[in-house]
C-alpha positions in Angstrom: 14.8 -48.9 -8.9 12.2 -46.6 -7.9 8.8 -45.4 -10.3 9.4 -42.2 -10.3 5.9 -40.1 -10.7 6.2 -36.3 -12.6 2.8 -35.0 -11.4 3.2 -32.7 -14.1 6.1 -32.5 -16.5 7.1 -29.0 -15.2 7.8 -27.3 -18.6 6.2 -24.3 -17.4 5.2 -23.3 -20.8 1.1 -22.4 -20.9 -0.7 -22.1 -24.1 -0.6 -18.1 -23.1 2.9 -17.9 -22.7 4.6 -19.1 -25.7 3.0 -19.8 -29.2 3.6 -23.5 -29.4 1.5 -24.8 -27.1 3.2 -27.9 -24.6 0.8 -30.5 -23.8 1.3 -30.8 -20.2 0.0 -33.7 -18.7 0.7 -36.6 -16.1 3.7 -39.1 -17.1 5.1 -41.7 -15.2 8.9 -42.2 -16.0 10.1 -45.8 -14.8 12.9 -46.7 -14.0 14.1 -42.9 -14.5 15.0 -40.8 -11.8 16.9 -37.7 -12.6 20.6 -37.7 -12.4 22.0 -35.2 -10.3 25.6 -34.8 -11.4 24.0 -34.1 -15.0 23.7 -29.8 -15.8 21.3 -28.8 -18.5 21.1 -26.0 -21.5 18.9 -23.8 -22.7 18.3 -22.8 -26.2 15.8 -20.3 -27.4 14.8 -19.0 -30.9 13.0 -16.0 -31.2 11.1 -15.9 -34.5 8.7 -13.3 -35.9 5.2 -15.7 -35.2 2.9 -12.8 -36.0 3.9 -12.3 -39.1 4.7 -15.6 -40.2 0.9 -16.5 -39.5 -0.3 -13.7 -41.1 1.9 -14.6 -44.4 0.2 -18.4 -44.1 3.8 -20.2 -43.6 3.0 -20.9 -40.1 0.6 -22.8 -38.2 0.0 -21.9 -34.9 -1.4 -24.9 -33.5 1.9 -26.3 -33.6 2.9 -28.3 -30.1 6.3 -27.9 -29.2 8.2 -30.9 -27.3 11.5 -29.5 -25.7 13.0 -30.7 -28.5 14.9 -29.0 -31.4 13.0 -29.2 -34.7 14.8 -28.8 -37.7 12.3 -29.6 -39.9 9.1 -29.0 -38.2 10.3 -24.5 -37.2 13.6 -23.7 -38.1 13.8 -24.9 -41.9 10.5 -23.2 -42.1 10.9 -20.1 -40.5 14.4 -19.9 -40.4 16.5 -20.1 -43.8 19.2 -18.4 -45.9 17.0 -15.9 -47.0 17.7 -12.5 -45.2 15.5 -9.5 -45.0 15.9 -6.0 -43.6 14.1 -5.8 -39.9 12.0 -2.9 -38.7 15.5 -1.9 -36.7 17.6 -1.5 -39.5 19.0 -5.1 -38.3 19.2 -8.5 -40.9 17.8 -11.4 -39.8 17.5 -14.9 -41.7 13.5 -16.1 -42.8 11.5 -14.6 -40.0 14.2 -14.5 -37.6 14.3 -11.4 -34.7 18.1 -10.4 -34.2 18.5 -8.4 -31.3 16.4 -10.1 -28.3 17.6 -10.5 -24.9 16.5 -13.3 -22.4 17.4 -13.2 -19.0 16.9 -16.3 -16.6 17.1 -17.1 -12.7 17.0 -20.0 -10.8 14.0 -20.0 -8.3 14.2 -23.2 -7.1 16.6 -26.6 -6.6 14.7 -29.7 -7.5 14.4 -32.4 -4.6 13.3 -36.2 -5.5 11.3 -36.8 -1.8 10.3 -40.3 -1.0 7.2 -40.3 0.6 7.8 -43.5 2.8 9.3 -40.4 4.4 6.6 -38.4 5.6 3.9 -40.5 5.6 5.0 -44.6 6.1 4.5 -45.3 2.2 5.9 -48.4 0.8 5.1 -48.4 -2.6 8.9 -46.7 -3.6 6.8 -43.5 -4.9 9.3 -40.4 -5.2 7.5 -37.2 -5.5 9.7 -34.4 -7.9 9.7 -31.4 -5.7 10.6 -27.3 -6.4 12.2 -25.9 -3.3 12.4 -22.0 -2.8 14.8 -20.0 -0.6 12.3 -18.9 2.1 14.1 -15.5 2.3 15.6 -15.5 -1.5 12.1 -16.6 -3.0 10.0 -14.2 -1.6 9.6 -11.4 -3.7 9.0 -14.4 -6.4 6.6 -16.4 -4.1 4.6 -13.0 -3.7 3.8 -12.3 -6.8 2.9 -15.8 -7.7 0.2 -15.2 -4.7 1.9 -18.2 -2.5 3.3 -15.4 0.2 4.7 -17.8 3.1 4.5 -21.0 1.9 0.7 -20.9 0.7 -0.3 -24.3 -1.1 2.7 -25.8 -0.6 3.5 -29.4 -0.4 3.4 -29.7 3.2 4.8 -33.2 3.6 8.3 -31.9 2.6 8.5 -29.1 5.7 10.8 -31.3 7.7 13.3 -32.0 5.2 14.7 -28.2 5.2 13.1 -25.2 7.7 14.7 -22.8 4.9 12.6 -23.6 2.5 9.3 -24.5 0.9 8.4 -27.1 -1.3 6.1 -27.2 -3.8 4.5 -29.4 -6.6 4.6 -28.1 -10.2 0.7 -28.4 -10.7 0.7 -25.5 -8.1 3.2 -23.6 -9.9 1.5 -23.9 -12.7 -2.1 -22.7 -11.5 -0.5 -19.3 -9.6 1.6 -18.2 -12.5 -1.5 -18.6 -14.9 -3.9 -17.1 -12.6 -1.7 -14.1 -11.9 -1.2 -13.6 -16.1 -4.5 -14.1 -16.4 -6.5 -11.6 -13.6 -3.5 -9.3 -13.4 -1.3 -9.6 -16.2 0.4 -5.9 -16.4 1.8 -6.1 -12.5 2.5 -9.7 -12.7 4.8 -9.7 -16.1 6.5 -6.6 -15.1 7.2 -7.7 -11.5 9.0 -11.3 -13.4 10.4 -8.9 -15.7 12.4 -7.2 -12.7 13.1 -9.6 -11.1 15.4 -11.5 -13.4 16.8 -8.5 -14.7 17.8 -8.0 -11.0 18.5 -11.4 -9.9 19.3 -13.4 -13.0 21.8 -13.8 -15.8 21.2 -12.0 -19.4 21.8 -14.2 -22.2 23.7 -12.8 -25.6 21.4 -11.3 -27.9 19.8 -13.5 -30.1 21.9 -13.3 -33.7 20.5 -13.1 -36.9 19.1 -16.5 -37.1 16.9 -16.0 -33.7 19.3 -18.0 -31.6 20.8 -17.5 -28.4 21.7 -20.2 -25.5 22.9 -20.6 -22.3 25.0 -23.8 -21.3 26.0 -25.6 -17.6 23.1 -25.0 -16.1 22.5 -26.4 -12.3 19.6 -28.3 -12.3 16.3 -26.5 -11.1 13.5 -24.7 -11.9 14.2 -21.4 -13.8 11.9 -18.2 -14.6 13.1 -16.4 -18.1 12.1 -13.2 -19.4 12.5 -10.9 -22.2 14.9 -8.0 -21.1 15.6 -6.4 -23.6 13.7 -6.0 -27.0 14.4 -4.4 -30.8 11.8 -1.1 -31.2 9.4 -2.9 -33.8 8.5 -6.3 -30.8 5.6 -4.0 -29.4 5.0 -6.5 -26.9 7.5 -9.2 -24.6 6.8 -13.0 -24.0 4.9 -13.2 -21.0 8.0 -14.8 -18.5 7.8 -18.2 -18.1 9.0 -20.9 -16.1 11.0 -24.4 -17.8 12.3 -26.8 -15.5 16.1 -28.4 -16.2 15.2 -31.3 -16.8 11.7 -31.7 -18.5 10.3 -34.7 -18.8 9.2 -35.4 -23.0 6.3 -34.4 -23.9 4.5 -36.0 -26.9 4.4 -33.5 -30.2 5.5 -33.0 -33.3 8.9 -33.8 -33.3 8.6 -36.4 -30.6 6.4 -39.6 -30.2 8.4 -40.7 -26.8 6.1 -38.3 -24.0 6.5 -39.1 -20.2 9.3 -41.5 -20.7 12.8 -39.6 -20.1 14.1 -36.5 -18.9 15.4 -33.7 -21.2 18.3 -31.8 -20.0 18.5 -29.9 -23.1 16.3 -27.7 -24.0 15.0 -25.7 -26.8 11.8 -23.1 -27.0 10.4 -20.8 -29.4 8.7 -18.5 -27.7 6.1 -16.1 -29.1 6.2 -12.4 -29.7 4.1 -9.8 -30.9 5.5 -7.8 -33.5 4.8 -4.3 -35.4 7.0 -4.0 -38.0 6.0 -0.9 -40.0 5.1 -1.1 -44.2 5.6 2.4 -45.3 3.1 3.2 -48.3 4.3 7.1 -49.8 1.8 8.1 -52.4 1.6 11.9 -53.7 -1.3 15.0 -54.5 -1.0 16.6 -57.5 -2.4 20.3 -57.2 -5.8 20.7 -58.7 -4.8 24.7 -60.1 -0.9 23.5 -61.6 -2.6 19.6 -63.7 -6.5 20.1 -63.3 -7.2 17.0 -61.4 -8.3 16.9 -58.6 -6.2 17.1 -55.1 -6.9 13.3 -54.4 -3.3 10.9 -53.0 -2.6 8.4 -55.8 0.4 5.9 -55.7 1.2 7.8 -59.6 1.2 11.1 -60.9 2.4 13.7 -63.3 3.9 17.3 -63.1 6.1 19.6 -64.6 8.5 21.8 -63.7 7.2 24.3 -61.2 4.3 22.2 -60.4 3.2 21.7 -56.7 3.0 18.2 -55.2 2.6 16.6 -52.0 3.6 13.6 -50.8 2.2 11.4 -48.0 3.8 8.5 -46.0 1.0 6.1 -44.0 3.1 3.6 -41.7 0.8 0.5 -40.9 2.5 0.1 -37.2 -0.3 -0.4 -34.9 -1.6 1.7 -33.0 -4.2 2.6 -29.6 -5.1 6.4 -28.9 -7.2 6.3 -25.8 -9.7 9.3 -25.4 -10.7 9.8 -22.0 -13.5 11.9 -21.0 -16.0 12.9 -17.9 -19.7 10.6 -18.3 -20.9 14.7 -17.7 -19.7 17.8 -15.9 -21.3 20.8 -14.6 -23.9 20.4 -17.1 -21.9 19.4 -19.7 -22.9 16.0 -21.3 -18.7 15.3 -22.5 -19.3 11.0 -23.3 -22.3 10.7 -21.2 -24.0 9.0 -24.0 -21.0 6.9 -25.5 -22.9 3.7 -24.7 -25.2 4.3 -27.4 -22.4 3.4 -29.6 -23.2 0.1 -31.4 -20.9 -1.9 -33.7 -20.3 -0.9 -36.9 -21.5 3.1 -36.2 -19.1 5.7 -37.3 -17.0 8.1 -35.8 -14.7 11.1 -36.8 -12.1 12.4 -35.4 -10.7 16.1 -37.3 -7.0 17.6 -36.8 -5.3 19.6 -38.5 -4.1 18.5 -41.4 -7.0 15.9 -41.9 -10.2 13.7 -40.6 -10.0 10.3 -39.6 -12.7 8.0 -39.9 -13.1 5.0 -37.6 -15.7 2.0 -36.7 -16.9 1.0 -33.7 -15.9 -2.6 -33.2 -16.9 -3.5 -29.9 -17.4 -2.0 -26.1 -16.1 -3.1 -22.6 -17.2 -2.5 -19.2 -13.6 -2.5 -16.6 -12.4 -2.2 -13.3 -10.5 0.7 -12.8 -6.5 -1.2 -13.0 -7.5 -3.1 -15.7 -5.0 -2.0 -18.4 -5.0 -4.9 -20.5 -7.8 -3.3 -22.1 -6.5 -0.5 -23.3 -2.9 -2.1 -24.6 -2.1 -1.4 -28.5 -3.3 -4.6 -30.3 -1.0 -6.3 -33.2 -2.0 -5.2 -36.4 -4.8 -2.7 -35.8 -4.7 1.2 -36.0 -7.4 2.2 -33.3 -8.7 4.5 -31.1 -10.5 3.7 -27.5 -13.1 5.9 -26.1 -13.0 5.8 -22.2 -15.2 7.2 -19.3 -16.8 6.0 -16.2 -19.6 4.2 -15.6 -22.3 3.6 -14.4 -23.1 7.1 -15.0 -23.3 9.1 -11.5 -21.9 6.0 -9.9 -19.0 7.6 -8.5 -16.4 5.5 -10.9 -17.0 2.6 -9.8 -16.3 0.9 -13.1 -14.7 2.2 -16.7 -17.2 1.7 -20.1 -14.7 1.6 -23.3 -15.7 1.3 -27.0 -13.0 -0.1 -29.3 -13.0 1.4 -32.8 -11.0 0.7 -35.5 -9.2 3.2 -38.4 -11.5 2.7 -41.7 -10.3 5.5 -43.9 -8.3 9.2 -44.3 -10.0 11.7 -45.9 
């Protein structure tokens, strides 16, 4: 029997994509090469990560292994316990009802012997992704390997129609295109398996959803369809059917077999809103004064007000000229500093926020400016250097401190 060598155990899950990080690393599988007449499965739960870290029952430095872990995630963030989501939906523990994953195929896997190509004779079989020239290529592009770039070139001769590449290289474009040009990148993945792939059913009130009888390949999935409170997708990934184990916490057994069914837990960021109503007695009907309190007293006749402060987050950016005409508008925003104080009045009332920190951009870069989990902010935006034409964008983050 052949040694079959998994450059990298192509569970295309980075540290960025989903919460539980995969340690992804080389494995040699003896005596294992993948059976072809097997199909694989896919199983994702979709759990509410944010919140569950931020309520101290979950740790995110959790590695996931492929594997389903009872005891390890869905005993602890699942449950019999339901609550009331931020969509009016019911979900069990921390469970998101509601989710929709779509996934495509983007490319058949091929076991190539390199006595092949180049005279080995060693038995080495190399675990190949091949892409559709012609169907691929919209996928290929945005991955930044437009005709065949950094493919495995020892593979050309076994199919014209295609290109072949190593997962390593798959790896490296898709987390250099989420990383310098996230934005254009996710939403481009995001299309394209709406367009070209299959939806899953919505994930039910414990998280769950799967998709059975899958062909073997490498697949890209994506979050299609989302409830109103996940203010953010999971970046689209790529999982390979089979994976190859990886070592974690459910599993001890890394780089020795294939896995042809697998489950994930992928991450989300969430905003489900806390409503806080408190109420303003009138200062002329009870002689206190006109301040919001969470209690109060009144009698018939008297006048009070209530208010109603949802914590979802929010990101107001405030864009303005660095001068105009001989106007100075934010020409002198970068003598912000951290921790200085700005007001902002409306009508009804006058916010208060705190500088927090300041950025220097290129123009496209809108990651910058997205609303951030758990924080009610404002950004302050102009060009810079001043007189330069545009050339760059100078932002100061500030965050919501009080309402007066």
């Amino acid at each position: 029997m052949k040694n079959l060598t998994k450059v990298l155990s192509l569970f295309l899950v980075l540290t960025m994509l989903l919460c539980f990080p995969v340690a992804v690393s080389a494995a040699e599988l003896e005596d294992a090469t993948i059976d072809e007449s097997k199909t694989g499965s896919l199983t994702i739960y979709k759990y509410d990560l944010t919140n569950a870290e931020k309520d101290g029952v979950w740790d995110s430095s959790y590695v996931s292994t492929g594997v389903y872990d009872e005891a390890g995630v869905n005993n602890v963030l699942g449950g019999n316990a339901s609550s009331t989501l931020g969509n009016g939906e019911t979900g069990y523990g921390y469970a998101i009802k509601g989710i929709e994953f779509s996934f495509v195929k983007v490319a058949d896997i091929v076991q190539f012997s390199e006595s092949e190509a180049d005279s080995r004779t060693d038995g080495h079989v190399e675990v190949l992704y091949a892409v559709d020239k012609s169907k691929g290529a919209d996928f290929l592009k945005t991955l930044g390997l437009t005709d065949g770039k950094s493919r495995y070139e020892n593979a050309d001769a076994l199919d014209e129609s295609k290109y072949f590449y190593q997962s390593d290289v798959l790896i490296s474009a898709l987390s250099s295109g989420l990383t310098s040009n996230s934005t254009t990148v996710k939403n481009a993945m995001e299309r394209y398996a709406a367009a070209n792939g299959t939806a899953m059913a919505l994930t039910d009130s414990y998280g769950k959803t799967k998709a059975e009888n899958l062909p073997l390949g490498l697949y890209l999935v994506a979050e299609t369809k989302v409830p109103e409170m996940v203010v953010s997708t999971t970046d689209p990934f790529l999982v390979s059917v089979p994976m190859t184990s990886v070592n974690g916490a459910n599993a001890a057994d890394g780089g020795t077999r294939w896995i042809y069914d697998i489950t994930l837990y992928p991450k989300n960021l969430t905003g489900i809103p806390s409503l806080e109503k408190t109420l303003r007695e009138a200062k002329a009907d009870t002689g206190k004064t006109d301040a919001y309190a969470h209690t109060g007293t009144a009698s018939a006749g008297d006048t009070i007000d209530y208010q109603i402060i949802s914590t979802l987050p929010s990101n107001s950016v405030i864009a303005g000229h660095r001068g105009w005409n001989g106007a100075d508008y934010f020409r002198y925003i970068p003598n912000l500093v951290i921790g200085d104080k700005i007001q902002i009045t409306n009508l009804w009332e006058t916010l208060e926020y705190t500088v927090t920190g300041t950025k220097i951009i290129s123009p496209n870069d809108v990651e910058a400016i997205k609303i951030q989990p758990g924080k009610d902010m404002i950004t302050l935006f102009t060009c810079h250097p001043y007189a330069s034409g545009g050339r760059q964008r100078y932002l100061v983050f500030c965050e919501r401190t009080t309402t007066d």
